[in-house]
BALOBA-1460 file (C-alpha; in Angstrom, 3 decimals):
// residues 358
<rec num="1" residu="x" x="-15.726" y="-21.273" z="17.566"/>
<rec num="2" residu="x" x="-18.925" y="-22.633" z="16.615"/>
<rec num="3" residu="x" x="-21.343" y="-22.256" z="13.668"/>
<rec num="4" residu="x" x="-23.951" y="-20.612" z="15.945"/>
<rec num="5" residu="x" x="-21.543" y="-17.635" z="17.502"/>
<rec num="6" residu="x" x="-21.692" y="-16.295" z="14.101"/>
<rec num="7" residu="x" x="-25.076" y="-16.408" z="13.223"/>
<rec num="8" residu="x" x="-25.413" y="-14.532" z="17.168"/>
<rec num="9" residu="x" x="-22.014" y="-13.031" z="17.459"/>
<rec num="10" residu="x" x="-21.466" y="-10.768" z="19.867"/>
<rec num="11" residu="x" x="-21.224" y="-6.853" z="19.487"/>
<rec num="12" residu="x" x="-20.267" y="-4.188" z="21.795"/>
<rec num="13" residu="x" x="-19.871" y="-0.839" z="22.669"/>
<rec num="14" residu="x" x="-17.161" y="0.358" z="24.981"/>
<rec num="15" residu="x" x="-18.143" y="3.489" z="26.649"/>
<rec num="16" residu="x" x="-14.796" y="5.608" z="27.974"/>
<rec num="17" residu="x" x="-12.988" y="3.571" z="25.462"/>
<rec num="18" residu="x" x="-9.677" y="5.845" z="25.891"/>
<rec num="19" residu="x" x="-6.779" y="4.885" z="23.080"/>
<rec num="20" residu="x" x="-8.968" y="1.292" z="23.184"/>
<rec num="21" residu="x" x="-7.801" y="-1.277" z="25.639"/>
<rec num="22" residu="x" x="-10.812" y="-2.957" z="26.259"/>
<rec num="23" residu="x" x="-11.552" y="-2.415" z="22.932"/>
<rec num="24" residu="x" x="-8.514" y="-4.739" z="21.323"/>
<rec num="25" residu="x" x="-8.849" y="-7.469" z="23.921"/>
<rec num="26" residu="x" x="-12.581" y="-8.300" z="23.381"/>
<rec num="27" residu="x" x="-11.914" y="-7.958" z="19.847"/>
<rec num="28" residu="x" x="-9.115" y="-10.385" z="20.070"/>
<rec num="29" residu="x" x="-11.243" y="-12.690" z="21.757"/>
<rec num="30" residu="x" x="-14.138" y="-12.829" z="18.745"/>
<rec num="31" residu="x" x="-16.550" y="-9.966" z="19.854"/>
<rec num="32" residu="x" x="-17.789" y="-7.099" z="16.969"/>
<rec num="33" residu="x" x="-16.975" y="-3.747" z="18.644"/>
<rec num="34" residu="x" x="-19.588" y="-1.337" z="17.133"/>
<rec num="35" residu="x" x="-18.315" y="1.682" z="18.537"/>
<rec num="36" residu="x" x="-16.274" y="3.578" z="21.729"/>
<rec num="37" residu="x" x="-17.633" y="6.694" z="22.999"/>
<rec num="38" residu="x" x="-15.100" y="9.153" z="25.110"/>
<rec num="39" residu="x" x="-15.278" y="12.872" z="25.740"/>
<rec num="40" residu="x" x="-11.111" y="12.748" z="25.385"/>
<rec num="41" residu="x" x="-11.183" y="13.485" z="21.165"/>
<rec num="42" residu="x" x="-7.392" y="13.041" z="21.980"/>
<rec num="43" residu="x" x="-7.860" y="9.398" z="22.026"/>
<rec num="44" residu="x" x="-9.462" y="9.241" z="18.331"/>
<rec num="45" residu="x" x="-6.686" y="9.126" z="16.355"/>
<rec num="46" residu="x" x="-5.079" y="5.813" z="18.540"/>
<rec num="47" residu="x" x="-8.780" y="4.413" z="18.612"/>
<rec num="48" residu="x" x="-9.605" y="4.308" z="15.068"/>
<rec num="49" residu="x" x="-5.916" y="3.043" z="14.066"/>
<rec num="50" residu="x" x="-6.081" y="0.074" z="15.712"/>
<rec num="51" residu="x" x="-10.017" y="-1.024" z="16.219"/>
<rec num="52" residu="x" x="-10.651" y="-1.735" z="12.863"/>
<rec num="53" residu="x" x="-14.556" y="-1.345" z="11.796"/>
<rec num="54" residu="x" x="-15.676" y="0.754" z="14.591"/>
<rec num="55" residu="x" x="-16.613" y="3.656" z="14.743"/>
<rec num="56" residu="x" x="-15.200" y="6.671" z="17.286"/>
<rec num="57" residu="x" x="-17.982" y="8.972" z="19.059"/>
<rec num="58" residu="x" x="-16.717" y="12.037" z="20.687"/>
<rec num="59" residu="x" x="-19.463" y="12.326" z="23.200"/>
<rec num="60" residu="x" x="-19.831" y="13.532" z="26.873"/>
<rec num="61" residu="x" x="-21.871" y="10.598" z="28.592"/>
<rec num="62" residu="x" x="-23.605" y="13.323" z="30.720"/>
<rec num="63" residu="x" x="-25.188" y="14.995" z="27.109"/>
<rec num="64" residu="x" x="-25.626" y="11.650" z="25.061"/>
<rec num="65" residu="x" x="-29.297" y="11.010" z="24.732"/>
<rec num="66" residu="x" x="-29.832" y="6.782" z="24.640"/>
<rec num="67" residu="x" x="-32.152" y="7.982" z="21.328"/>
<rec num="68" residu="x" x="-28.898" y="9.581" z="19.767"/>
<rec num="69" residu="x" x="-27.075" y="6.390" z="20.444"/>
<rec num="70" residu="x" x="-29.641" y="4.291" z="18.963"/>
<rec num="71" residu="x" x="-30.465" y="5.573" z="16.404"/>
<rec num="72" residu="x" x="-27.009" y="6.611" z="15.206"/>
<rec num="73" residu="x" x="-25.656" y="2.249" z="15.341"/>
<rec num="74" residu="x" x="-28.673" y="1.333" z="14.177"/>
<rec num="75" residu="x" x="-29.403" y="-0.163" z="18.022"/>
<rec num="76" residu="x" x="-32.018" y="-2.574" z="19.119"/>
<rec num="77" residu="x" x="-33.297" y="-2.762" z="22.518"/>
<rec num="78" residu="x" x="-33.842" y="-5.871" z="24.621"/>
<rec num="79" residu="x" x="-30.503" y="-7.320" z="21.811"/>
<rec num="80" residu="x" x="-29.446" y="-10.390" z="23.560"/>
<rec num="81" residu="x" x="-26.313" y="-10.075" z="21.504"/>
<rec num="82" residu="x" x="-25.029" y="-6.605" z="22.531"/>
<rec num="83" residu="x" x="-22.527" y="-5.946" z="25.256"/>
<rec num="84" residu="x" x="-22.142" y="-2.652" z="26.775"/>
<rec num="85" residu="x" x="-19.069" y="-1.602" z="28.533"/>
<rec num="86" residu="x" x="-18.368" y="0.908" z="30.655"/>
<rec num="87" residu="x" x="-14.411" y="1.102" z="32.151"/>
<rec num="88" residu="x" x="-15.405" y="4.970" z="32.997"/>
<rec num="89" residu="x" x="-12.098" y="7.136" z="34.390"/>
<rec num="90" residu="x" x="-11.425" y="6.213" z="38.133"/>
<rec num="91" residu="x" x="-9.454" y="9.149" z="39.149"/>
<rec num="92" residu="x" x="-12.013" y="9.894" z="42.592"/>
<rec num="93" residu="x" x="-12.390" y="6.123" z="43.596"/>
<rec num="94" residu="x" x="-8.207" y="5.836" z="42.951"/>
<rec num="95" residu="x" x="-6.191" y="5.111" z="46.366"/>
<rec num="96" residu="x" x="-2.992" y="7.676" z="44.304"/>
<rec num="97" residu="x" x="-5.364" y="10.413" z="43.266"/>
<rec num="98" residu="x" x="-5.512" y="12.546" z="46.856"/>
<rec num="99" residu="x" x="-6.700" y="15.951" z="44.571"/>
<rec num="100" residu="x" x="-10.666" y="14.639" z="44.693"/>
<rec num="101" residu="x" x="-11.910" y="17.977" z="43.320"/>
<rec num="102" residu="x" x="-10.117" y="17.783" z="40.113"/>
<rec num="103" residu="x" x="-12.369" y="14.370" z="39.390"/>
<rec num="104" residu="x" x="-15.403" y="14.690" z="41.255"/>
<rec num="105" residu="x" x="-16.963" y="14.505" z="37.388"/>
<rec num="106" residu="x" x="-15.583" y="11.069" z="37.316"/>
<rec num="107" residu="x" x="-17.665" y="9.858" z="40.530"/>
<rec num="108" residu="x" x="-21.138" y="10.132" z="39.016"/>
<rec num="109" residu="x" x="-19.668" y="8.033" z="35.767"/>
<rec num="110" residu="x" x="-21.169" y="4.612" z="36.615"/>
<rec num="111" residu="x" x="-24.564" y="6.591" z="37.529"/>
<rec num="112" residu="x" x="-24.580" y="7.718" z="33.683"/>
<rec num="113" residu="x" x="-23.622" y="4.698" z="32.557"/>
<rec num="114" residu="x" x="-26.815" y="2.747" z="33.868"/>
<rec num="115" residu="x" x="-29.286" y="4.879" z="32.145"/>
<rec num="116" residu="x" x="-27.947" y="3.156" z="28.789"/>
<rec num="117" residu="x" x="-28.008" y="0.159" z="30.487"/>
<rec num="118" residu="x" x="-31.676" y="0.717" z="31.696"/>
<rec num="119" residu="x" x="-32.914" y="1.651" z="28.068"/>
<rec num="120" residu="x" x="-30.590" y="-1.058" z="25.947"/>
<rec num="121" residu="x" x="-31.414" y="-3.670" z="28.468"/>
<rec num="122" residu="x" x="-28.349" y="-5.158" z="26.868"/>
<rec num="123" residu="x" x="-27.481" y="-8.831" z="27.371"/>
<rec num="124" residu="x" x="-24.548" y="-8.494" z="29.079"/>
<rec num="125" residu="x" x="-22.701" y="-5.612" z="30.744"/>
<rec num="126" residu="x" x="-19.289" y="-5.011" z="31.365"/>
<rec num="127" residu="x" x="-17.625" y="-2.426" z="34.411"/>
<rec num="128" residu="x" x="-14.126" y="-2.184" z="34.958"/>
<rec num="129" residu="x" x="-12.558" y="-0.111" z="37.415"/>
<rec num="130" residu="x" x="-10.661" y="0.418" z="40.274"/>
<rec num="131" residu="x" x="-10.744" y="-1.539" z="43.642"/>
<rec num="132" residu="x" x="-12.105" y="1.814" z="45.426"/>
<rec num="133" residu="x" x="-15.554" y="1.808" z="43.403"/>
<rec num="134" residu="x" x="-15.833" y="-1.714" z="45.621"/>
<rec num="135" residu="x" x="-14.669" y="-0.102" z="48.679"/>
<rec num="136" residu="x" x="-16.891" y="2.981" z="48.630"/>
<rec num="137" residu="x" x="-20.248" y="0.719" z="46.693"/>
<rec num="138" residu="x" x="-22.736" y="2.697" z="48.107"/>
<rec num="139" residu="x" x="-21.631" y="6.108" z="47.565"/>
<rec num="140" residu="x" x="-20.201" y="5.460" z="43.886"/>
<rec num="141" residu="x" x="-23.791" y="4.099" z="42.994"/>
<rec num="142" residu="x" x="-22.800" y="0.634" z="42.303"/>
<rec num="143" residu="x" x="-24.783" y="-1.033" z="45.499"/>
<rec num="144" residu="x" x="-27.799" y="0.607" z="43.614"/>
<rec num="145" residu="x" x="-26.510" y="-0.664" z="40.083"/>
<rec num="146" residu="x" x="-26.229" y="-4.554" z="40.684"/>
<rec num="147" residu="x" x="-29.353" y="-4.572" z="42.929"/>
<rec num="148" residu="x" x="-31.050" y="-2.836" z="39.604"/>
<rec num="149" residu="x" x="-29.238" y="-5.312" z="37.343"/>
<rec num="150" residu="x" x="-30.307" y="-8.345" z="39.520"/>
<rec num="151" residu="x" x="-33.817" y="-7.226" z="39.983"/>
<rec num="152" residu="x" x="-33.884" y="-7.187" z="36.046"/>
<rec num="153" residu="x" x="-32.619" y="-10.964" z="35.897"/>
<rec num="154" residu="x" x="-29.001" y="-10.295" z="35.332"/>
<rec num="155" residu="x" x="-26.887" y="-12.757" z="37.291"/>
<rec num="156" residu="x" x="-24.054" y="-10.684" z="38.714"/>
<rec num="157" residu="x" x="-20.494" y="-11.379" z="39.221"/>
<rec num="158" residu="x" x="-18.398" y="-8.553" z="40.640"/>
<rec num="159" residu="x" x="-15.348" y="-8.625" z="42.337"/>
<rec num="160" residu="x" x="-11.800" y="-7.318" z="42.187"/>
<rec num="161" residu="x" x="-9.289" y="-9.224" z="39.920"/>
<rec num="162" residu="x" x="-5.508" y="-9.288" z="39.903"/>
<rec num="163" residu="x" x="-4.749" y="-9.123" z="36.117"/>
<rec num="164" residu="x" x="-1.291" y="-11.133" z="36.320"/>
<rec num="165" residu="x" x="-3.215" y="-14.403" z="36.175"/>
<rec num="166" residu="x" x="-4.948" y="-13.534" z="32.928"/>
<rec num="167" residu="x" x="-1.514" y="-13.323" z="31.122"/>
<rec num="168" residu="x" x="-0.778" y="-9.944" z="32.018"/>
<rec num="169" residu="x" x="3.063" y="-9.213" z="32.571"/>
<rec num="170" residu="x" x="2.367" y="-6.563" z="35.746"/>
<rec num="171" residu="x" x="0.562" y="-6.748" z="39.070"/>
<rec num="172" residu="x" x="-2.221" y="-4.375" z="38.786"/>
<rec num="173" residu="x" x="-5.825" y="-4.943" z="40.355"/>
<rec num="174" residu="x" x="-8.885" y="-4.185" z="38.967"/>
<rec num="175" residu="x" x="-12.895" y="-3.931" z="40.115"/>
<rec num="176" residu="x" x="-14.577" y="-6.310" z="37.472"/>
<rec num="177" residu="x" x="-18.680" y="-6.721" z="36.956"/>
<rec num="178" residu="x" x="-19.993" y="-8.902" z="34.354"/>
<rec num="179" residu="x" x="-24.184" y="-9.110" z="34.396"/>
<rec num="180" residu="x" x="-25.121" y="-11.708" z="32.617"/>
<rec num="181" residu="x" x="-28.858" y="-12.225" z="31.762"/>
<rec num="182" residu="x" x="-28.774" y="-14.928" z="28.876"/>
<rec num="183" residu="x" x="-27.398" y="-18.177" z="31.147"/>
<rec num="184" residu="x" x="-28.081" y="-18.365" z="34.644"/>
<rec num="185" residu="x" x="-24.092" y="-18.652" z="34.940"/>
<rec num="186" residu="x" x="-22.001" y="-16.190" z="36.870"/>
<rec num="187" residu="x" x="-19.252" y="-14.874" z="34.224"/>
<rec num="188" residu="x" x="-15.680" y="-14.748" z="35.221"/>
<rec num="189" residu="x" x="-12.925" y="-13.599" z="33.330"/>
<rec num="190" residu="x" x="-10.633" y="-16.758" z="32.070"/>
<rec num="191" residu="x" x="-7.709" y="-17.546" z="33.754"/>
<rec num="192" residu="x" x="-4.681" y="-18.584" z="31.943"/>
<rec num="193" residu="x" x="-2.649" y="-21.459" z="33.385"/>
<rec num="194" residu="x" x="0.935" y="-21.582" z="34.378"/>
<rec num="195" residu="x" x="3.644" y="-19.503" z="35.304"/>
<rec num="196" residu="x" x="2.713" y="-15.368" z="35.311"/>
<rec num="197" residu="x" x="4.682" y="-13.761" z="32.695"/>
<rec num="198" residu="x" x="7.160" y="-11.295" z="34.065"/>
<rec num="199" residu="x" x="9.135" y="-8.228" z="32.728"/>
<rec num="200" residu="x" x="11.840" y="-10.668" z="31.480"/>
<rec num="201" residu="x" x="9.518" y="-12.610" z="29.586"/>
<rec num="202" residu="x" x="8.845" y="-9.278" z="27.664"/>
<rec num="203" residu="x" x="11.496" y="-6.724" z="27.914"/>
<rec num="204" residu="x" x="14.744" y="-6.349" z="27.174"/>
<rec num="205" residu="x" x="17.172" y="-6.870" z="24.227"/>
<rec num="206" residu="x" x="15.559" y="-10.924" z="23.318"/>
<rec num="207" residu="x" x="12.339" y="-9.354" z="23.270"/>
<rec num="208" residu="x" x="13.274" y="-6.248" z="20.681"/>
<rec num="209" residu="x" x="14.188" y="-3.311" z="23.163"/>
<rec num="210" residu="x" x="17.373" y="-2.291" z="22.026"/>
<rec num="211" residu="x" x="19.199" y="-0.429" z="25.283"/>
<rec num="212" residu="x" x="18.873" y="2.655" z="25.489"/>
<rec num="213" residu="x" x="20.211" y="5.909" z="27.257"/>
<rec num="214" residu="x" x="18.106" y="8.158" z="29.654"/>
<rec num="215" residu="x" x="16.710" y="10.819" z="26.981"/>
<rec num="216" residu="x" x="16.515" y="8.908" z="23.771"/>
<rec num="217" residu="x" x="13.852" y="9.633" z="21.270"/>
<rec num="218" residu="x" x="12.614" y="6.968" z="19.121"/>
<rec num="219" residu="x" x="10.593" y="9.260" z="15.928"/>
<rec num="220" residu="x" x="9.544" y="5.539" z="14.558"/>
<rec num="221" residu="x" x="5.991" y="4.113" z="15.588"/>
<rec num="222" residu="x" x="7.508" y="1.647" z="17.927"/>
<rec num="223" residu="x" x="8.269" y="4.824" z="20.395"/>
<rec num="224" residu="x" x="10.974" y="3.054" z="22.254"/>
<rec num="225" residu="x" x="11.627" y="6.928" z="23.904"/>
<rec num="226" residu="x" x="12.452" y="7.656" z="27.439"/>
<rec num="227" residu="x" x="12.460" y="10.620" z="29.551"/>
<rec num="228" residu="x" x="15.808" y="12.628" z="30.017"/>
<rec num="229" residu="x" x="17.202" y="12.874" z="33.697"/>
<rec num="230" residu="x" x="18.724" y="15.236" z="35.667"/>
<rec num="231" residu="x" x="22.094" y="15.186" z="36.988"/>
<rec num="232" residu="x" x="21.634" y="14.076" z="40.438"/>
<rec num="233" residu="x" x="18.466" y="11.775" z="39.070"/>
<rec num="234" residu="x" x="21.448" y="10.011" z="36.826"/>
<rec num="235" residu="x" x="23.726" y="9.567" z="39.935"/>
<rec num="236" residu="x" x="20.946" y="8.007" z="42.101"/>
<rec num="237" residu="x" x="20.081" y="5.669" z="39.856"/>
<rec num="238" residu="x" x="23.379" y="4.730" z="39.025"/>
<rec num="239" residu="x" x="23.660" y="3.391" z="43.033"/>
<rec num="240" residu="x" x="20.314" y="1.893" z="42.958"/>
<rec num="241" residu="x" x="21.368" y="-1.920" z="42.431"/>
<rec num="242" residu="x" x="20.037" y="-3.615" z="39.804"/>
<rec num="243" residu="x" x="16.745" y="-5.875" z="39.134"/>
<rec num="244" residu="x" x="14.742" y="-4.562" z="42.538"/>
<rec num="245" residu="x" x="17.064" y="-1.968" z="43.974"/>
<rec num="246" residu="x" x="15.418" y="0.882" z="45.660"/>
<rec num="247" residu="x" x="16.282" y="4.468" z="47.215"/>
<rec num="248" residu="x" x="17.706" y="2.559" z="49.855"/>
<rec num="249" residu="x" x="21.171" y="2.799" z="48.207"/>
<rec num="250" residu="x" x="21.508" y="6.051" z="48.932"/>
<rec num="251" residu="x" x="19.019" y="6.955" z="52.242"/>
<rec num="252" residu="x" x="21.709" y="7.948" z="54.569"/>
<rec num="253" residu="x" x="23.227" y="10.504" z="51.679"/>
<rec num="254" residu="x" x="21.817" y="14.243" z="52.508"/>
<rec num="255" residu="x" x="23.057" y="14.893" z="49.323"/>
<rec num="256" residu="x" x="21.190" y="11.970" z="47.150"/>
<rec num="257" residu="x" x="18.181" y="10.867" z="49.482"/>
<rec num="258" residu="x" x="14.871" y="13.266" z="48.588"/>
<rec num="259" residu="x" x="14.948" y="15.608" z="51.407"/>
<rec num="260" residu="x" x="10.963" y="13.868" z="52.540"/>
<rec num="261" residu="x" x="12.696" y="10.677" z="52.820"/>
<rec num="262" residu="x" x="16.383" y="11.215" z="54.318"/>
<rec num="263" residu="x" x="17.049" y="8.502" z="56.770"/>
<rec num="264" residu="x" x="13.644" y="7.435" z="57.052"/>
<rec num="265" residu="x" x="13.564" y="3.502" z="55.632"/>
<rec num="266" residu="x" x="9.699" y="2.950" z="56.203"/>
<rec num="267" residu="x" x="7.122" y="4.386" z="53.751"/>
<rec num="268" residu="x" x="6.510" y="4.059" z="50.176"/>
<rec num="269" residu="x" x="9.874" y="2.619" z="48.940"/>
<rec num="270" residu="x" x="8.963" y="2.097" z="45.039"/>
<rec num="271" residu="x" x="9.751" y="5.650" z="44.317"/>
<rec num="272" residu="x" x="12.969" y="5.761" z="42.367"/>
<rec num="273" residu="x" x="12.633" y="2.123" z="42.236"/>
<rec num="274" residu="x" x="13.901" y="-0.504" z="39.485"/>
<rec num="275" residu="x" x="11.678" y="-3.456" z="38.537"/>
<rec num="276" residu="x" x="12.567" y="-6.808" z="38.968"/>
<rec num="277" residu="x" x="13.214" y="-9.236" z="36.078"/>
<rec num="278" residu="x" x="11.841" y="-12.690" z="37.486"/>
<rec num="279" residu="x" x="8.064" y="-10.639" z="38.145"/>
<rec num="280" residu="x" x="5.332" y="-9.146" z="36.686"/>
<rec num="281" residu="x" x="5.940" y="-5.376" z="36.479"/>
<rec num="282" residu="x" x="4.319" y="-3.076" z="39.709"/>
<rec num="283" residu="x" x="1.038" y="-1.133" z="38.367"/>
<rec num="284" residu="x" x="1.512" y="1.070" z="35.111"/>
<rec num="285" residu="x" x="0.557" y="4.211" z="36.109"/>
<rec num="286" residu="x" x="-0.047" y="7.121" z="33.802"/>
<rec num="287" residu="x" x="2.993" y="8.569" z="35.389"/>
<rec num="288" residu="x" x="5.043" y="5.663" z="34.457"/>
<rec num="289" residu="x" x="7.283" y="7.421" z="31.909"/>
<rec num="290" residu="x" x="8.747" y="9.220" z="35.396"/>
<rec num="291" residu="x" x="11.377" y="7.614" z="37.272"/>
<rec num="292" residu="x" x="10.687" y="9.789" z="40.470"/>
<rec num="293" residu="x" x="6.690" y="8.290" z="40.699"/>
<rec num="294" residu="x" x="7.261" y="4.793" z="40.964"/>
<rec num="295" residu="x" x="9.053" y="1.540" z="40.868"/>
<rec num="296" residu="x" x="9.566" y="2.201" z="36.983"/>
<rec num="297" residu="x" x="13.203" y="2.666" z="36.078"/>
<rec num="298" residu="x" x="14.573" y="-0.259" z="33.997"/>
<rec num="299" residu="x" x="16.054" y="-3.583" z="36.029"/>
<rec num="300" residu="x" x="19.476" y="-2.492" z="34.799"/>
<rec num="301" residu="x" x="19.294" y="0.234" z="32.232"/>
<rec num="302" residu="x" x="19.772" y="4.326" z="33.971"/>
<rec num="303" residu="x" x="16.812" y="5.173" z="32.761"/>
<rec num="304" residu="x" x="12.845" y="4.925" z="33.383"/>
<rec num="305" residu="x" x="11.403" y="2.567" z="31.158"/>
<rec num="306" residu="x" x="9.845" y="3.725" z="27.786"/>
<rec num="307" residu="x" x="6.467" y="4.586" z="26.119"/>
<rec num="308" residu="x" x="6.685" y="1.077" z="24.441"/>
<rec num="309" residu="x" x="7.888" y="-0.716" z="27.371"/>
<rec num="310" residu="x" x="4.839" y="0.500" z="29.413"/>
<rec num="311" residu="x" x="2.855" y="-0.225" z="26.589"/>
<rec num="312" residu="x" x="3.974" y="-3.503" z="26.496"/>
<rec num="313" residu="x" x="3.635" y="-4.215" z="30.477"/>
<rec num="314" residu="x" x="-0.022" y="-3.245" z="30.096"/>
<rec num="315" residu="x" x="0.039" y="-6.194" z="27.133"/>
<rec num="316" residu="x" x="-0.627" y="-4.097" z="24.050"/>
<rec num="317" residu="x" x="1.138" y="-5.574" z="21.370"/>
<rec num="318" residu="x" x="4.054" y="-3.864" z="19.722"/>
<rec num="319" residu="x" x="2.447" y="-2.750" z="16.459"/>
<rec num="320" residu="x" x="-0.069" y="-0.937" z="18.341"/>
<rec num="321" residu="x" x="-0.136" y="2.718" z="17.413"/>
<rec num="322" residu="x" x="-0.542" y="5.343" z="19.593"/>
<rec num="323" residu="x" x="-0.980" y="9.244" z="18.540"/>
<rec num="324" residu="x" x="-1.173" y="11.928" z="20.656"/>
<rec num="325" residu="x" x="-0.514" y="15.663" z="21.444"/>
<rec num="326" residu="x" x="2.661" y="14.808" z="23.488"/>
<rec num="327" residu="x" x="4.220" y="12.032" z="25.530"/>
<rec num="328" residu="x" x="2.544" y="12.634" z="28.558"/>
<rec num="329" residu="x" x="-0.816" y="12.325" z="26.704"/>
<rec num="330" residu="x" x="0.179" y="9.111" z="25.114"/>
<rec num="331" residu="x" x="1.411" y="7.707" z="28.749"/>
<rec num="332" residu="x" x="-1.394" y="8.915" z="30.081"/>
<rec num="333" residu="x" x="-3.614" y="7.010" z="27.491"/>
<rec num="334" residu="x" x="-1.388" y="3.663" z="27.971"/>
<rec num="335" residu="x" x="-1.485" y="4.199" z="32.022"/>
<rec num="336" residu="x" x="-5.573" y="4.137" z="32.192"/>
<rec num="337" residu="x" x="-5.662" y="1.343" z="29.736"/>
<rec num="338" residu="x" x="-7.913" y="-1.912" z="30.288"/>
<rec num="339" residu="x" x="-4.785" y="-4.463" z="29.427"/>
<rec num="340" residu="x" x="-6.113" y="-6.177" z="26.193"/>
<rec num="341" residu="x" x="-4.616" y="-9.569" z="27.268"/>
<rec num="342" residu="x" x="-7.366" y="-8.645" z="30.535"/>
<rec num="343" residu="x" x="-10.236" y="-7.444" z="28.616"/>
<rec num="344" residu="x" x="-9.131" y="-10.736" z="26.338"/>
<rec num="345" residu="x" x="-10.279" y="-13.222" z="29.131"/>
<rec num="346" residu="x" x="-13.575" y="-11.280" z="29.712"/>
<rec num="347" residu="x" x="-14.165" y="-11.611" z="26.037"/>
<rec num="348" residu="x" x="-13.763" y="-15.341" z="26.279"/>
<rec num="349" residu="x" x="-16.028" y="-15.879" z="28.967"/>
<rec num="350" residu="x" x="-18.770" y="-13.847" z="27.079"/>
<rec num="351" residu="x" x="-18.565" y="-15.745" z="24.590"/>
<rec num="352" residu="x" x="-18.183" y="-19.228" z="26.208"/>
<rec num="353" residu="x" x="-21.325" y="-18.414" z="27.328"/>
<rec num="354" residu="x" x="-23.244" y="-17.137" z="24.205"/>
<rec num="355" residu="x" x="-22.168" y="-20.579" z="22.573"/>
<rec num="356" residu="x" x="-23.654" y="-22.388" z="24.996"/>
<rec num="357" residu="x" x="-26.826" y="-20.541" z="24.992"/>
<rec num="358" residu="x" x="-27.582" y="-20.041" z="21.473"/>
């Protein structure tokens, strides 16, 4: 990296920054993270362990005054150098949410967002979401937003990524905007070469993942825990074949096949599904810890896969600490995750591009 990133280097604040996803990747990559904001104080604890030199603000975005902020990082406006990120929670744009009232609050987000935007003038900006915010442009606000960012001189690249080719061991697509304003060169993230890493690459015994039984609790920091299973959970999954098997194995049983999908051998067929070694892992989900919601039981192991497993699919590294109330708070924080090794090849193209300009 050259001698003139450092005399500019690149700061930024992450807005929604969860347990710190986005976070950890663009600091990876060589950017200064000043601070994440998020109205979840759950997510303090795993934020300050593992972003080292920022600070947490437990702030709703709707009540933060752009004054407050300012003043309390010591901000300037028009700062060619600052970044500001907003991954904001997706739950009303998400295709698997269908209970819309419960997150109506998320929808206006991205609306909230641009009023820091507007008084920073930052220069660049960061969104990451899901595909729906793409789908439904006009009535999440973001139509408005990148007509507002161009208008200001920001050139605009936004489109929807699939976050396997950045290094990523999982198949998971993701709405990603990067405004630019400092080049007049539309910012991708940076792709990484070669084969996609798959589940094999990172799980299992080679990799550190000693097996495991279906209810083990792991008290250390490396959380290798699992959920327990029922009875006839246990026996279904001991049918389903290994690496890629499905409910399939037992459709025709009255007995074993979910009562919604006896016989029936169309539909969603990841439910009670294993992964397959040889690919990326399907989406992490914040439900991923359960067996029943997805293709997430181990490729050969009777069990789901665990907290650090998921963790690990989503490209956190394995000394990355995570604190929380319970285990579905801590899968729920690794489920809505940016993937670092993602947020890692936005970083790069930032600052790619602040090399070349300064």
């Amino acid at each position: 990296m050259s001698n003139n990133y450092f005399l500019k280097k690149l700061k930024a604040i992450d807005f929604f920054c969860s347990g710190g996803g986005m976070s950890y990747g663009l600091q990876e990559a060589g950017i200064q993270i000043l601070a994440g904001i998020d109205f979840d104080k759950n997510c303090k604890e795993t934020y300050e362990s593992n972003i080292k030199g920022a600070e947490f603000i437990h702030a709703d975005v709707f009540d933060l005054k752009e004054q407050e902020l300012e003043e309390k990082l010591s901000l300037n406006k028009n700062d060619d150098n600052l970044v500001l990120i907003g991954c904001s929670p997706c739950q009303f744009w998400s295709i698997i949410n269908t209970t819309k009232e419960k997150s109506k609050r998320s929808k206006n987000l991205l609306i909230e967002f641009h009023r820091f935007v507007a008084y920073f003038n930052p220069g660049y900006v960061v969104v990451e979401n899901v595909p729906g915010v793409l789908r439904k442009k006009e009535e999440s606000g973001l139509n408005e937003f990148i007509s507002w960012l161009e208008n200001k001189g920001y050139k605009v690249h936004f489109k929807v990524h699939e976050v396997s080719n950045y290094g990523v061991p999982q198949h998971r697509k993701r709405f990603t905007l990067i405004a630019n304003r400092i080049t007049e060169k539309e910012l991708e993230p940076i792709l990484v070469n070669g084969k996609k890493i798959t589940v094999r690459d990172v799980l299992g015994e080679k990799n550190g993942f000693p097996k495991i039984s279906q209810g083990h609790k792991d008290e250390s920091e490396f959380m290798h825990s699992v959920a327990g299973l029922n009875t006839l959970n246990l026996e279904r999954l001991s049918l389903t074949p290994h690496n890629g098997g499905t409910r399939m194995a037992y459709v025709n049983d009255e007995r074993l096949a979910p009562p919604c999908h006896y016989k029936k051998t169309d539909g969603f067929k990841d439910i009670y599904g294993r992964m397959w070694w040889d690919k990326p892992s399907p989406t992490i989900t914040t439900k991923f810890f359960s067996f029943s919601n997805g293709r997430f039981a181990h490729p050969e192991e009777d069990r789901a896969i665990s907290i650090r497993e998921g963790a690990t699919l989503q490209s956190f590294p394995k000394t990355y600490k995570f604190i929380g109330s319970s285990t579905s708070n801590i899968a729920r924080m690794i489920g809505n995750a940016v993937p670092p090794k993602y947020a890692t090849a936005i970083g790069k193209a930032l600052i790619e591009n602040h090399i070349n300009a300064v």
